[in-house]
C-alpha positions as CSV (number, residue, x, y, z in Angstrom):
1,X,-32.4,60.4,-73.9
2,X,-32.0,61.3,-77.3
3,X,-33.7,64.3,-78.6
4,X,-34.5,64.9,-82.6
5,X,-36.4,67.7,-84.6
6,X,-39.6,67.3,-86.8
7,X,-40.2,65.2,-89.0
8,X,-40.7,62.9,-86.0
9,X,-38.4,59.1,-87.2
10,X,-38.9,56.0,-86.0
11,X,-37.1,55.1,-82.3
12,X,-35.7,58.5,-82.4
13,X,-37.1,59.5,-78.8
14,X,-40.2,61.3,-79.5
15,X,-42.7,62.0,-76.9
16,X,-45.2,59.2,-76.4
17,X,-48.9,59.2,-76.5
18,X,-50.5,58.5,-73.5
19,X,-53.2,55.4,-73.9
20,X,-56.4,55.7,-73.8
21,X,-57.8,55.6,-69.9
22,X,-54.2,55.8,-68.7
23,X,-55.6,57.2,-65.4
24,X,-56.4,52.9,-64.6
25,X,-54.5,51.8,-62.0
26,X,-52.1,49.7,-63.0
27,X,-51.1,52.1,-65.8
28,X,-51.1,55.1,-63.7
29,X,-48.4,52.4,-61.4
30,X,-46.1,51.9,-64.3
31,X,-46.1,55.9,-65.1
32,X,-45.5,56.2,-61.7
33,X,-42.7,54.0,-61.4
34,X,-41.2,55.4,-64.4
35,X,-41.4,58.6,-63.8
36,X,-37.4,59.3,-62.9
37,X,-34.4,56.8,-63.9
38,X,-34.4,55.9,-60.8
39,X,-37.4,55.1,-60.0
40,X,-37.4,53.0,-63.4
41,X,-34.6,51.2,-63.0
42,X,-35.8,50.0,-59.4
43,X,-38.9,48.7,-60.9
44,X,-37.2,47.0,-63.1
45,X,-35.0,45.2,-60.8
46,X,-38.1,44.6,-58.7
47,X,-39.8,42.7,-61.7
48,X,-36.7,40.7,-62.3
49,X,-36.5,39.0,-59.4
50,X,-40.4,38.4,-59.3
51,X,-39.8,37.0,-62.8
52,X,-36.6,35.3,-61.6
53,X,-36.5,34.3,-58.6
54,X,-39.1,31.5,-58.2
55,X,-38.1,28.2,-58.4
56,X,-34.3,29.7,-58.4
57,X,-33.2,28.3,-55.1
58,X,-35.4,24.8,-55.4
59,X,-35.6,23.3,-58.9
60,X,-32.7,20.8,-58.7
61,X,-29.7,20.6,-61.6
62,X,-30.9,19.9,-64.5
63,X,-28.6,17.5,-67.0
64,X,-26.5,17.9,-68.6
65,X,-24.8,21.0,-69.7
66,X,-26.1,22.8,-66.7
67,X,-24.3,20.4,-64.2
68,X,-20.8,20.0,-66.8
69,X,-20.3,23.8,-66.2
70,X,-21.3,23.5,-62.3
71,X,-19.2,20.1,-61.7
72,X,-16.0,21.7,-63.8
73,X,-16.6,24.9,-61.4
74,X,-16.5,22.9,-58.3
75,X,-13.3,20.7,-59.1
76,X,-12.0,24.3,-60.2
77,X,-12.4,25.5,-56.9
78,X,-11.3,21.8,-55.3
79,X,-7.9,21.8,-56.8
80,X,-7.7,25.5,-56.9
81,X,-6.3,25.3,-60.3
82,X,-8.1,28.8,-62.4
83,X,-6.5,28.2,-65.6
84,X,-7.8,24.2,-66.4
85,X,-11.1,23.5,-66.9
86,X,-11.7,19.2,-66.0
87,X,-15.2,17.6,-65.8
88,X,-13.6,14.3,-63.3
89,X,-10.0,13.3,-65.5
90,X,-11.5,14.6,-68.7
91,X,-11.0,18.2,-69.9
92,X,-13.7,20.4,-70.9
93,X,-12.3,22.6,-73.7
94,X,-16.0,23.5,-75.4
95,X,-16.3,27.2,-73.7
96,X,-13.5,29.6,-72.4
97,X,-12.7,30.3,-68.8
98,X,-15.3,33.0,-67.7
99,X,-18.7,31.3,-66.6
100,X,-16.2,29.0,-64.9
101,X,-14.8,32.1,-63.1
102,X,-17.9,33.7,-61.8
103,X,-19.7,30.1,-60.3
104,X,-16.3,29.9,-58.8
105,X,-16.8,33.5,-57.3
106,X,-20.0,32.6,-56.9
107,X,-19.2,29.4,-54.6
108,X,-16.5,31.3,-52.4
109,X,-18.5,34.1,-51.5
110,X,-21.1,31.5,-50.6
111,X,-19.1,29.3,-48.5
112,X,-17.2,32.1,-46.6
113,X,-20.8,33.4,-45.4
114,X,-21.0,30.2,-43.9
115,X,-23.7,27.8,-45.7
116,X,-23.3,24.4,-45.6
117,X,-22.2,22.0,-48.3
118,X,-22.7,25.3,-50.5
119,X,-20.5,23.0,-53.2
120,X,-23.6,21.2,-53.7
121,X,-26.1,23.5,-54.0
122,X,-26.7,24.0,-57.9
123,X,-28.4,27.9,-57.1
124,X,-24.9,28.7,-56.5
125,X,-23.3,28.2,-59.7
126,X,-26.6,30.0,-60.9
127,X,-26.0,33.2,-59.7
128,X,-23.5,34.5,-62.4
129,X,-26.6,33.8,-64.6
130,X,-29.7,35.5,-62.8
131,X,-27.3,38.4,-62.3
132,X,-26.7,38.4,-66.2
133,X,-30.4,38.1,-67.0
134,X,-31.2,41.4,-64.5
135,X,-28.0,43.0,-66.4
136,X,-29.1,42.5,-69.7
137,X,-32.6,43.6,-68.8
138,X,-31.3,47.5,-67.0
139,X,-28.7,47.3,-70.4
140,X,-31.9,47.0,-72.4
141,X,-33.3,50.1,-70.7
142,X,-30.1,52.0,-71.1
143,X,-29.5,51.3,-74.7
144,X,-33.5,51.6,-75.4
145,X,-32.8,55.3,-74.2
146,X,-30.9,55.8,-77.1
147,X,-33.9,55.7,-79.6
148,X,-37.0,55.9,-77.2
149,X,-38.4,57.6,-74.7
150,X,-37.9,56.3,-70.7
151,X,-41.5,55.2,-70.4
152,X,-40.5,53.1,-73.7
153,X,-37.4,52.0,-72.9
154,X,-38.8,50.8,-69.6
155,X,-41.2,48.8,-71.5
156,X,-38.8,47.5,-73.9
157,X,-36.9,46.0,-70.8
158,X,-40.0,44.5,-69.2
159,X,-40.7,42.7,-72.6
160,X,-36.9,41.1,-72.2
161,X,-37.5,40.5,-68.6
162,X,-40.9,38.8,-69.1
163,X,-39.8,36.7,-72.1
164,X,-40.2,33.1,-71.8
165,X,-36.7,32.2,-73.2
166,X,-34.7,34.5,-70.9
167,X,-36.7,33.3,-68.0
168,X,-35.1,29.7,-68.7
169,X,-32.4,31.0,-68.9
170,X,-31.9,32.8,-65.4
171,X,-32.5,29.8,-63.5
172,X,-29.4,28.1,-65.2
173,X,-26.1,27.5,-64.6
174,X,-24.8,27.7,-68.3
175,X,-23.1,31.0,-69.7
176,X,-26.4,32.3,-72.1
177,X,-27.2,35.1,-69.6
178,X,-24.0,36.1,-69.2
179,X,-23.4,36.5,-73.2
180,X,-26.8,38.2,-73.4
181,X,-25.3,41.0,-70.9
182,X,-22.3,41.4,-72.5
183,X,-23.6,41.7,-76.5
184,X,-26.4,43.7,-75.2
185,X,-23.8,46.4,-73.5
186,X,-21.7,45.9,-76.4
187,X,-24.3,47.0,-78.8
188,X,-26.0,49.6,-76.4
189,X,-22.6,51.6,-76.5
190,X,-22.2,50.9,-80.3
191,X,-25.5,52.2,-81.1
192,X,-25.0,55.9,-78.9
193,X,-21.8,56.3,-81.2
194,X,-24.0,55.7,-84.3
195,X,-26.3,57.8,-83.8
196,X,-24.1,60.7,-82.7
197,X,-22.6,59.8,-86.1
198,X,-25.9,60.1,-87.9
199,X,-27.1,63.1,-86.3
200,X,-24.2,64.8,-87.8
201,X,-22.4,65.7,-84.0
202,X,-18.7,66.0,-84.5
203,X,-17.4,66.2,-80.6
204,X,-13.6,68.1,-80.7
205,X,-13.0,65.1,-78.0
206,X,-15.3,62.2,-78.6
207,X,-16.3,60.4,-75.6
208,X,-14.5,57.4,-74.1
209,X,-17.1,56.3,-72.3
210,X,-19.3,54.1,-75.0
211,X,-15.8,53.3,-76.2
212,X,-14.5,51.5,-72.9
213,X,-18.0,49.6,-72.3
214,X,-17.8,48.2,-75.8
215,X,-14.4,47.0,-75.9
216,X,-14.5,45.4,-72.4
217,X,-18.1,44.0,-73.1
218,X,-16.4,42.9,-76.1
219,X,-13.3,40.9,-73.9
220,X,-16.1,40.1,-71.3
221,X,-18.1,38.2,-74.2
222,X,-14.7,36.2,-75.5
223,X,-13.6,34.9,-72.2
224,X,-17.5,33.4,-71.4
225,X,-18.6,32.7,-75.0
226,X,-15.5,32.7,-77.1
227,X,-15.6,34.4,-80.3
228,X,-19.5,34.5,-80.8
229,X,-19.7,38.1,-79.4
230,X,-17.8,38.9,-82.7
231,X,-19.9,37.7,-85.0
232,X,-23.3,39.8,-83.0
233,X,-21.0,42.7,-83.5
234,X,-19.3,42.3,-86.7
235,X,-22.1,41.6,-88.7
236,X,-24.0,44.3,-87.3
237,X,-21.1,46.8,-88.1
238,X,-20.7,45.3,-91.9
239,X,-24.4,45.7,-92.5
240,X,-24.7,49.2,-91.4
241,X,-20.9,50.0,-93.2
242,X,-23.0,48.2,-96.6
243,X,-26.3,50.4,-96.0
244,X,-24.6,54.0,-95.3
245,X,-21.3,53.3,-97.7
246,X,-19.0,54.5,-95.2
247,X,-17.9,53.3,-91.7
248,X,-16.0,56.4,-90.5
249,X,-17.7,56.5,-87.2
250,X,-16.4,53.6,-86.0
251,X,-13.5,55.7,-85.9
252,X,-15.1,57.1,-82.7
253,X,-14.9,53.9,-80.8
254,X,-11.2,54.4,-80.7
255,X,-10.3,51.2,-82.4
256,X,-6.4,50.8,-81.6
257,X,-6.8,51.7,-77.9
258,X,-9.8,49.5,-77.5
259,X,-8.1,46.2,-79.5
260,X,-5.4,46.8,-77.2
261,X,-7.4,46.7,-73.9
262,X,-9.5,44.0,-74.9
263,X,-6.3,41.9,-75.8
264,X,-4.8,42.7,-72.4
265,X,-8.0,41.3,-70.8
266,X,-8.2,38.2,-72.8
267,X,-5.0,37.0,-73.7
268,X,-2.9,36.4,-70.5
269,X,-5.5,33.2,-69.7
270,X,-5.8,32.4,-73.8
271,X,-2.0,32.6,-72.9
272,X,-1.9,30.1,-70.0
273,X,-4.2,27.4,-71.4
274,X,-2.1,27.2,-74.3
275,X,1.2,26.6,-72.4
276,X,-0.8,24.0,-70.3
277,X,-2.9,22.3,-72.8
278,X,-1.3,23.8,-76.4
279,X,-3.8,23.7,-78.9
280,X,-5.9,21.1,-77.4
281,X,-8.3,24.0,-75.9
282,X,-8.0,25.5,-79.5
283,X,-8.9,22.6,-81.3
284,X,-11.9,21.5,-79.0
285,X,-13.6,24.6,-78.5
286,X,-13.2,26.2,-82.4
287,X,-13.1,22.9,-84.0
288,X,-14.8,20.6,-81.7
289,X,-17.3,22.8,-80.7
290,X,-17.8,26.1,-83.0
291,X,-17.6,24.5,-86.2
292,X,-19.4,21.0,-85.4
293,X,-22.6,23.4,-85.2
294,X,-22.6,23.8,-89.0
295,X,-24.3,20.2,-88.9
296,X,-26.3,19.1,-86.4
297,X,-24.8,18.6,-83.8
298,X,-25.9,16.3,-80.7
299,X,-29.0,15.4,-82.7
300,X,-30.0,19.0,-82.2
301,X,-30.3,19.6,-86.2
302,X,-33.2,21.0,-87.6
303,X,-34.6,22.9,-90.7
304,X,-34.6,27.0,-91.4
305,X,-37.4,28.7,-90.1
306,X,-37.6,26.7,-86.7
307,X,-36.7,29.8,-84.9
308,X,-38.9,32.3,-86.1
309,X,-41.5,29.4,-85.2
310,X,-39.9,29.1,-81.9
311,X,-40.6,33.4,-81.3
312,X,-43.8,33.1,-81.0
313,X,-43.4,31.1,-77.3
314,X,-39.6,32.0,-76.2
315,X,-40.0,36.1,-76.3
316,X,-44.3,35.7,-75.1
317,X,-45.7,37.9,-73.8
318,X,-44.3,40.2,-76.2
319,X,-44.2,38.3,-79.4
320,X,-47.9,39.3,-80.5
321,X,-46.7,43.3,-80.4
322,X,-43.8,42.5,-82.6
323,X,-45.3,40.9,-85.1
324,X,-48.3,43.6,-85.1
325,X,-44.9,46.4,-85.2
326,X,-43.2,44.1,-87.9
327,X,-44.6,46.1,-91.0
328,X,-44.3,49.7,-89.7
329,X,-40.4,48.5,-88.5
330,X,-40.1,47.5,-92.0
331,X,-41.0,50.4,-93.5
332,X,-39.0,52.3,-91.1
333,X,-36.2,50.5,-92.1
334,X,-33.7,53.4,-93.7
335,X,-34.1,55.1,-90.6
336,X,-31.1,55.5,-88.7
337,X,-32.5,54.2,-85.3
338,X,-34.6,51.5,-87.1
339,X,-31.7,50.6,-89.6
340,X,-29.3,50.2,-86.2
341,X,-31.4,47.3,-84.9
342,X,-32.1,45.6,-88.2
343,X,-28.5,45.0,-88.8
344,X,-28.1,43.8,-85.2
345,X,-30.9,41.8,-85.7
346,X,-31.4,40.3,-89.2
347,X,-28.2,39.3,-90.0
348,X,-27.5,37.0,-87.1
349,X,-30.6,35.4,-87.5
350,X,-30.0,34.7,-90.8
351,X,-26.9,32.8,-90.1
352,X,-28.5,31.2,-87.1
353,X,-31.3,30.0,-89.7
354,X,-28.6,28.6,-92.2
355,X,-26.7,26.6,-89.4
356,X,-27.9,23.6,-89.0
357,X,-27.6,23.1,-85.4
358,X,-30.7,24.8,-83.9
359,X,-30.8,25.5,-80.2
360,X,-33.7,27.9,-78.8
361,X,-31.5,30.2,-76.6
362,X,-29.0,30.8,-79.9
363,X,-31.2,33.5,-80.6
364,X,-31.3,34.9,-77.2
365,X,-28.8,37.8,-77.8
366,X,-30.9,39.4,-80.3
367,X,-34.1,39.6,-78.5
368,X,-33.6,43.0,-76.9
369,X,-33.3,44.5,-80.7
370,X,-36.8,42.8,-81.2
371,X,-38.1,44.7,-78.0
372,X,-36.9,48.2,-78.4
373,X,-38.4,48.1,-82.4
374,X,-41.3,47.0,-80.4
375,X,-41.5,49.7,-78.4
376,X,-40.5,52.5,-80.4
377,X,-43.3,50.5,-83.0
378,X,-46.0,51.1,-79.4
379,X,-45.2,54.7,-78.6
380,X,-45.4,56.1,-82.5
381,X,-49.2,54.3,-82.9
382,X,-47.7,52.3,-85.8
383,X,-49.0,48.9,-85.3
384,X,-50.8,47.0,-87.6
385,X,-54.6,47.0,-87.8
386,X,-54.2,43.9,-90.0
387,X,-55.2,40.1,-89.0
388,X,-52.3,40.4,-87.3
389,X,-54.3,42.2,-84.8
390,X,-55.5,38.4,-83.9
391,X,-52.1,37.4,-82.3
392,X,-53.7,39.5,-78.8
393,X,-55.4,35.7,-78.4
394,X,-51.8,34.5,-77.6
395,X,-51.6,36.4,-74.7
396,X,-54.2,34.2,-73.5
397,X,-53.6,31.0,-75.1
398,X,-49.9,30.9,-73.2
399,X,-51.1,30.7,-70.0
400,X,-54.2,28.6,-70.5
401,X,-52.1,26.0,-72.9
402,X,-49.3,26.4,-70.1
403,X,-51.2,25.3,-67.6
404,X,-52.8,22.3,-69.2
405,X,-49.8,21.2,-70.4
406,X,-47.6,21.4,-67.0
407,X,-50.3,20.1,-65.1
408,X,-50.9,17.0,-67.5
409,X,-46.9,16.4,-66.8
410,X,-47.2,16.3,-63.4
411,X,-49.6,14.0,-62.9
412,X,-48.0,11.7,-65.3
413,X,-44.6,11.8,-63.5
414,X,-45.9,12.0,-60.1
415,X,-49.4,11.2,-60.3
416,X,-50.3,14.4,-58.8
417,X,-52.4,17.4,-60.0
418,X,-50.4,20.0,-57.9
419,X,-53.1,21.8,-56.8
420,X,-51.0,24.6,-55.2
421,X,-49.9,25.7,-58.4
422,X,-53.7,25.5,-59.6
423,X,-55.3,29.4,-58.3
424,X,-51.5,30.5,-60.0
425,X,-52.6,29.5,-63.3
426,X,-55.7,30.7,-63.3
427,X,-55.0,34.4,-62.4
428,X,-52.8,33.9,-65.1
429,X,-55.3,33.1,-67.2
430,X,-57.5,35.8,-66.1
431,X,-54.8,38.7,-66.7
432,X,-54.1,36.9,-70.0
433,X,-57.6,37.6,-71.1
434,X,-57.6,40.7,-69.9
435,X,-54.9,41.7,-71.9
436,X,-56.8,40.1,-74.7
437,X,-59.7,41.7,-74.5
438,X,-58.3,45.2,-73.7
439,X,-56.2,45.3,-76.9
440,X,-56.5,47.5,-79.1
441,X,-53.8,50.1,-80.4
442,X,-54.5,53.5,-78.2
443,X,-54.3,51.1,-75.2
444,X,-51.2,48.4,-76.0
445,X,-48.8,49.5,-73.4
446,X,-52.4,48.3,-70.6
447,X,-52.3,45.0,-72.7
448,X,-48.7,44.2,-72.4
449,X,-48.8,45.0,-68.7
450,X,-51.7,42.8,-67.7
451,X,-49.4,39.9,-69.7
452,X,-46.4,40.9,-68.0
453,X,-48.2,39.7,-65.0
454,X,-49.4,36.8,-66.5
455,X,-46.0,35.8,-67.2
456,X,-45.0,36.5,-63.7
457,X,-47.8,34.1,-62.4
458,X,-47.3,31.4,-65.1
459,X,-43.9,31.5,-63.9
460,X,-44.5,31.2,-60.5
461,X,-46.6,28.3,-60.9
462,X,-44.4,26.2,-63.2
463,X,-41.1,26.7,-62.3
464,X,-41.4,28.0,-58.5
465,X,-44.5,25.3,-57.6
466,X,-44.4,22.2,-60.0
467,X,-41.2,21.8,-61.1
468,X,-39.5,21.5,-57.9
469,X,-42.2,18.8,-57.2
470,X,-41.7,16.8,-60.0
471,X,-39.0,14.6,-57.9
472,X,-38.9,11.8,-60.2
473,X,-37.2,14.1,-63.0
474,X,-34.6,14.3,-60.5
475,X,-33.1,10.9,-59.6
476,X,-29.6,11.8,-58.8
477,X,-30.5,14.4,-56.2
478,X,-32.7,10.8,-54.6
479,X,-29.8,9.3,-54.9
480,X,-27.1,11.4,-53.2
481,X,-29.9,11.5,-50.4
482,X,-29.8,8.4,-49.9
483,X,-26.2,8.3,-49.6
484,X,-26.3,11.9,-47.2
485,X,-28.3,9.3,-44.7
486,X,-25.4,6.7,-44.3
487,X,-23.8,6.8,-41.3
488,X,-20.0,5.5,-42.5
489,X,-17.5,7.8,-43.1
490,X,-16.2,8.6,-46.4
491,X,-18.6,6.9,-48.4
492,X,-17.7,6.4,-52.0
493,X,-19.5,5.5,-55.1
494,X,-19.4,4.1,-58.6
495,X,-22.5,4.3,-61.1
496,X,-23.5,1.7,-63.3
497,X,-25.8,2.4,-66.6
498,X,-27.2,5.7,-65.0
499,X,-24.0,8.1,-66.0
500,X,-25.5,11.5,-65.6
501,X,-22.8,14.6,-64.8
502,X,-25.9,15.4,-62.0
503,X,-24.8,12.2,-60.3
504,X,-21.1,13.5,-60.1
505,X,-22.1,16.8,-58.9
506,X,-24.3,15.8,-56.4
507,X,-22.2,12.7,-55.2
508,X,-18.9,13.2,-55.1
509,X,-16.4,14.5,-57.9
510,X,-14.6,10.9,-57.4
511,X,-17.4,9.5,-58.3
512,X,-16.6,6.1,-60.8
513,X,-18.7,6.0,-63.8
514,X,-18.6,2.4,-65.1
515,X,-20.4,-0.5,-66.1
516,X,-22.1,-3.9,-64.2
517,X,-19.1,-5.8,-63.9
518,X,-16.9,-2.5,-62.8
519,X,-19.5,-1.7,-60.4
520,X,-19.3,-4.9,-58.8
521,X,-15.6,-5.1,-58.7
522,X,-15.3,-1.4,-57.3
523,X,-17.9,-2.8,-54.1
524,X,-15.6,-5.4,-53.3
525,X,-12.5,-3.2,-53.0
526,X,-13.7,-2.0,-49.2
527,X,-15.9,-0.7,-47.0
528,X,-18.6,2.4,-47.4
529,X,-18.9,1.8,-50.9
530,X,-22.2,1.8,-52.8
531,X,-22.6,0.5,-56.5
532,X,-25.5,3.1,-57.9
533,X,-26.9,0.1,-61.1
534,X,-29.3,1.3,-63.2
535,X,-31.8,-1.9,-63.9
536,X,-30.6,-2.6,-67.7
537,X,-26.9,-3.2,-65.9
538,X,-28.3,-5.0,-63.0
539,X,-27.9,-8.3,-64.7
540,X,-23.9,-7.7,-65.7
541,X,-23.7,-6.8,-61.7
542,X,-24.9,-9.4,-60.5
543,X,-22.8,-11.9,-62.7
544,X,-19.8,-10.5,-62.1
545,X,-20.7,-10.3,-58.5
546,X,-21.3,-14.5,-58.1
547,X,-18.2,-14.7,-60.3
548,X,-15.9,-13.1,-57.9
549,X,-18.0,-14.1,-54.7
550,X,-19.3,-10.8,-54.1
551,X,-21.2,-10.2,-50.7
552,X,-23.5,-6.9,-51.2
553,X,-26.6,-5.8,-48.9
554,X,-30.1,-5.5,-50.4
555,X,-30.0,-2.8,-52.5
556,X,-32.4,0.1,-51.8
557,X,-33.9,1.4,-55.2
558,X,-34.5,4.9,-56.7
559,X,-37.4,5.4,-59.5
560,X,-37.4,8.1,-61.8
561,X,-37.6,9.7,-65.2
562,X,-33.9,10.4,-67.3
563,X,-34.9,13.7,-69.2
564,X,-31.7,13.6,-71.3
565,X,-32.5,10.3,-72.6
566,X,-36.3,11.1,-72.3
567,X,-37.2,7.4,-70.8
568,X,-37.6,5.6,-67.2
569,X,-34.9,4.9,-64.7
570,X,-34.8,2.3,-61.9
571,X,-31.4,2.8,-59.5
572,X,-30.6,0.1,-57.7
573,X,-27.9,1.2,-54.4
574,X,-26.2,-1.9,-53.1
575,X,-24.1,-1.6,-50.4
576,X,-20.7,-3.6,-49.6
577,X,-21.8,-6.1,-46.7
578,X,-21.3,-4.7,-43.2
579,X,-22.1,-1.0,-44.3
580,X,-24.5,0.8,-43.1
């Protein structure tokens, strides 16, 4: 923990104020469990995986780039080919090796321990990203510790960990978690050298311990992300080289040793896929991929502006303190701890404004900046006593338009209320008004507790009751039921109409994806083979069927909802005649 003299600066590890009534329990819990970094750090793994963990092993995969990376994974492991990266006979090219490489660790530490059909179980390929989410959150503590005190630092990782965006993003299979942990242990050992800088210490041997963790969070980030991890970095580095006129303590992050070891950790696979594939991988991920984001890509375009509309909901509970710490962060702003996580802050978000695709977890990598200005904003007194004071009705306008909201869906998909989920939702609620009512600025840190726990119960409900209930969201794991339950051996399939990479996953990787008349023609090749027709290609299946005298059992059919294309599904499974 840092230590600085009078006059006391912004995030510059000051002693904090104790709240008014801190002897209530559940303060007097969080002071205890803070009260060593030990102790802290337990705690906060302990409120991850209450945050995380529900829902985790039993919401099914979720189309479409949650099952690509999870199918790509599995035919990685199937063919035992590490470098290529193949979704069925195509290549996937859009993202570098490393989330490929962890589901794929992922799945063999799995299977060795002995569970069954562990290929198929999407939690699997999940656990690279709950284990970045709980890294990121302990790397928020550590690099908070550089500008406040532990008791803030621990809060500034709670506000991560209780976010709504990052708690998404645990419970998939994609590579945002993992990038969150690397850029947030990137800039964490960036930001000790800074302010070593700033404080005027000039160590005879500089440490190379900040030095290592940022180049190899640095190679880390490339190999899972690609070159994105730059741009967090380098426009944070630019910023602060415009604002102080000099860069020289970069200097201290031993620049030509740490290029070096971050090239011998990235290039040997860049190497390899570029022998195999040339400048295919080159062309799809930069070009194809990178670049296509400057318009909108996959319909996902939208104006500037939509993600600091977007804040107020993906970082609750927190967002109503850091909009209340907003002016007294801005005023703070030429401070060195302040001016540190503006320019990893503001800058990115600027660009991600001006790009015109607009995704809600782009953003994600610049959230633990917003918490530690947060927190250092909570222990100096410094929020506003403005009408931004009226934000503390969020905190309980979440939970109560959470629960309308995921209830209403539920009883439109499934026609069912889930009444389990019900008494979840409405302690919720209660701690969310609580938190409310409490508010005021000698007592935040009570407030943002009490909706830490809201969070943790609104999560519980949605994700670890409802969600996994909602069965009709899910056809394709109906589906490769159904087709668990035959009793031939080897059954095969082709899909019609319903073409979902969930399908493949959960089926088979051979899995044909096809239309009518190719389903029909694939269930007369044999035996044990199903033709999976959606009911807007039933009509070119059954034609081609009578036209090549086509004998097929009645099919069995599979209802449900298509969330990537947002509209109904009816699967129709025929059979070849004979099968059962």
């Amino acid at each position: 923990m840092v230590e600085t003299l009078q006059p006391r600066r912004f995030g510059a590890g000051q002693q904090s104020v104790k709240p008014a009534h801190s002897s209530r329990r559940l303060f007097m819990a969080f002071e205890f469990a803070t009260a060593s970094h030990p102790r802290a750090v337990l705690f906060l793994l302990l409120c991850c995986l209450v945050l995380f963990l529900p829902g985790f092993f039993t919401i099914p995969p979720i189309d479409r780039d949650e099952v690509r990376f999870a199918q790509a994974t599995k035919q990685m492991v199937e063919s035992g080919d590490y470098v290529d990266i193949r979704f069925q006979d195509d290549v996937r090219y859009k993202k570098p090796v490393g989330i490929y490489w962890l589901q794929a660790a992922s799945l063999k530490t799995v299977a060795a321990l002995g569970l069954p059909r562990a290929q198929v179980r999407i939690w699997v390929y999940r656990m690279p990203s709950l284990i970045g989410a709980i890294g990121a959150v302990l790397l928020t503590y550590w690099t908070a510790l550089a500008f406040v005190t532990r008791q803030g630092a621990a809060l500034a990782a709670l506000m991560l960990a209780s976010c709504v965006l990052l708690g998404g993003e645990a419970r998939l299979a994609k590579t945002d978690a993992m990038l969150l942990f690397t850029v947030t242990a990137a800039m964490g050992a960036m930001a000790r050298v800074y302010l070593s800088w700033q404080r005027g210490e000039d160590p005879a041997h500089p440490p190379w311990g900040p030095p290592a963790i940022f180049w190899t969070a640095l190679a880390v980030g490339i190999l899972i992300k690609g070159p994105l991890i730059l741009m967090f970095v380098g426009l944070a580095m630019v910023a602060l080289a415009v604002l102080d006129r000099s860069a020289a303590w970069f200097l201290r992050m031993r620049p030509v040793w740490g290029l070096m070891w971050m090239l011998v950790l990235v290039l040997p696979w860049f190497v390899l896929i570029f022998l195999r594939a040339g400048d295919t991988f080159f062309a799809d991920s930069v070009g194809g991929d990178m670049l296509s984001k400057l318009g909108a890509q996959e319909s996902h375009g939208a104006p500037p502006g939509l993600y600091l509309l977007l804040f107020w909901v993906t970082f609750w509970p927190a967002a109503p303190l850091a909009g209340m710490a907003a002016p007294a962060v801005w005023r703070a702003r030429r401070e060195p701890g302040a001016q540190f996580l503006l320019a990893w802050l503001i800058p990115s978000w600027i660009v991600f404004e001006a790009v015109l695709t607009k995704l809600p977890h782009y953003v994600l990598p610049l959230y633990p900046a917003i918490a530690i200005l947060t927190a250092g904003a909570l222990e100096r007194r410094v929020l506003s006593r403005s009408w931004l004071v009226r934000g503390a009705a969020w905190w309980f306008a979440i939970p109560a338009l959470g629960a309308v909201l995921v209830t209403a869906g539920a009883i439109k998909l499934i026609h069912q209320p889930v009444f389990p989920a019900w008494p979840l939702f409405a302690v919720a609620m209660v701690f969310g008004l609580v938190a409310w009512w409490l508010f005021e600025e000698s007592r935040a840190e009570r407030s943002l507790l009490n909706a830490v726990i809201a969070a943790a119960l609104l999560a519980g409900g949605t994700y670890g009751v409802v969600v996994p209930r909602l069965t009709t969201m899910f056809p394709s794991q109906e589906v490769a039921r159904a087709l668990r339950n035959v009793t031939c051996v080897g059954p095969k399939a082709a899909a019609a109409g319903y073409l979902e990479p969930s399908l493949v996953f959960m089926t088979d990787t051979s899995t044909l994806l096809t239309d009518g008349s190719g389903a029909a023609d694939f269930l007369g090749q044999g035996s044990c083979r199903f033709a999976l027709v959606e009911q807007r290609s039933e009509r070119a299946f059954v034609q081609r069927a009578e036209a090549i005298g086509l004998r097929y059992e009645a099919p069995v059919r599979v209802e449900g909802y298509n969330i990537s294309q947002g509209k109904a599904v009816s699967i129709a499974i025929f059979r070849s005649e004979g099968t059962e």
